[in-house]
Phi, psi and omega in degrees: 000127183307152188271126160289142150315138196280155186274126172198159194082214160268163212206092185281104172265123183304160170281130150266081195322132222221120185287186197288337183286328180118028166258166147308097243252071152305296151017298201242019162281334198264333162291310195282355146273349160278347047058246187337295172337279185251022148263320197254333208106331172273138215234331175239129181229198182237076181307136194039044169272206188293310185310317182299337194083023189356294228273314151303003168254167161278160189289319195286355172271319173302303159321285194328302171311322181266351174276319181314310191301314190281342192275305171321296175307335208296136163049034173223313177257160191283300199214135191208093181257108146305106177281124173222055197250147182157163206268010174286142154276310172323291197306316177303315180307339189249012141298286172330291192291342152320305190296321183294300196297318187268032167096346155335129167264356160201182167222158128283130182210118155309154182280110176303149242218324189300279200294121175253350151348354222263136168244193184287332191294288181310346181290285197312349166275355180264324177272336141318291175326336180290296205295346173259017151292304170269060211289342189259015181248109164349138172221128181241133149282156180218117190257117178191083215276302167344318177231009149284336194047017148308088185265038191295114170308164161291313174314311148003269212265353163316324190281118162091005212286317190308296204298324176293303224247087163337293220286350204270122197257300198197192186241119150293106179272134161239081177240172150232355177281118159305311182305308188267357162290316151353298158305313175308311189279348201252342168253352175226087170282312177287008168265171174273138164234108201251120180245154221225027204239011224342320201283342163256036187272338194288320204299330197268340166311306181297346186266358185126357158327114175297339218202200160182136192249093155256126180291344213271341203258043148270348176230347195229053143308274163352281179314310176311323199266244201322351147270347170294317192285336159303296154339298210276305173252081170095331177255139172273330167305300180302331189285307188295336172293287173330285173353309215273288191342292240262302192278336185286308145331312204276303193300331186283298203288337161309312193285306181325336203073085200223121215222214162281328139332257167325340149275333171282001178273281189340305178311306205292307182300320173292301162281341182100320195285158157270116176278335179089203196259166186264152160280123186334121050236025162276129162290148174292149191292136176279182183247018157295294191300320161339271221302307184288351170255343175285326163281302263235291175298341179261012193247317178266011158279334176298327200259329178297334165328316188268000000 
């Protein structure tokens, strides 16, 4: 196997675009990668996370979605990080050999999540066994203790992880803990450290992040990028202006109560695309919050302007 480019930069985890009935809109992949591409900047994504609904499809729509991204991405996108985390050990494997079979560049897997009893030793024997469905496939952890309610630090489950998992590159962290992201770069330097926090990505660059996995850089991919490239060289004031921008926006759309819904309203109003409605048992974005982020994006292009 030919050597890949290190997973490094922004990472969009994708919307799963959706008709008004609740199927999947496959239709609009092939747009929404040139769209990320030659709008956003973005060259890599994460297919069937939390932004995807992952966890609300069924495995044969979840199969069905990585094949689409990756054939639609082929010799257009960088990376196609496949999510193949659930709460089945069968099923995630046979996503994971799926994923290996169509051309993934990497795979992800969340802690499955219903039994929170979980220790480190069992975590790390369930996700070997996922990763070794794909042994010639990158394996990234997805780390998002909110909402698995899994409380395993990363740094943690870091100790011994290459010696289970040949294959094991890095961590999506989705944390706001700093300290044990922290740990992570200072005892494992040599992983990808892909941070999952948008609204803190200036902080974690500085603590050693390579990279960054979001829903937020499918539509401010763009803002972002220019604080990444501010960032590298050097200047900080500007990378912290873009920052300051970014939260600010972010900080609006939360106080709305902004979930996945309300990123497929946001996507939809930015790109043109349709994302469609969220799937039950999630409500759809009303169109008062439509309406108030569409003033709200036309008030923080006026201020980066300025």
């Amino acid at each position: 196997m030919a050597p890949q480019k290190k997973l490094q930069g922004l990472v969009a985890a994708t919307i799963t675009p959706m008709t008004p009935d609740g199927e999947i809109n496959f239709s609009v992949i092939g747009q929404y990668v040139d769209y990320l591409i030659n709008e956003q900047g973005v060259r890599s994504i994460f297919v069937n996370g939390t932004t995807g609904e992952g966890l609300s499809l069924s495995i044969q729509e979840r199969k069905q979605l990585a094949e689409e991204w990756i054939t639609k991405g082929k010799d257009k996108l960088d990376h196609v990080i496949i999510h193949v985390g659930a709460l089945s050990l069968p099923e995630s494997k046979g996503l994971a050999k799926h994923a290996a079979e169509t051309g993934a560049d990497g795979i992800a897997v969340i802690a499955p999540s219903f039994f929170k009893q979980v220790t480190k030793g069992a975590l790390v024997a369930f996700l070997k066994e996922v990763a070794s469905e794909a042994p010639g496939v990158p394996f990234y952890y997805y780390h998002i203790p909110r909402l698995t309610g899994i409380k395993i630090c990363a740094e943690e489950l870091f100790d011994g992880m290459k010696e289970h998992i040949p294959t094991f590159q890095g961590v999506k962290f989705s944390d706001t803990d700093l300290l044990d992201f922290g740990r992570c770069v200072r005892n494992n330097g040599q992983f990808v450290l892909l941070y999952g926090v948008d609204e803190q990505l200036l902080s974690a660059l500085i603590m050693g992040a390579t990279g960054a996995i979001g829903s937020t850089y499918n539509y401010l991919g763009k803002v972002n990028n220019l604080m990444l490239k501010a960032f590298a060289n050097g200047d900080h004031f500007t990378a912290q202006k873009y920052q300051f921008c970014i939260q600010e926006f972010l900080s609006f759309v939360i106080a709305q109560g902004f979930g996945v819904p309300q990123i497929k309203a946001v996507m939809t109003l930015i790109s043109g695309i349709p994302m469609g409605p969220p799937r039950l048992p999630l409500s759809s974005a009303s169109e008062d919050f439509v309406a108030k982020v569409k003033a709200k994006l036309e008030s923080l292009k006026n201020s980066l302007h300025s």
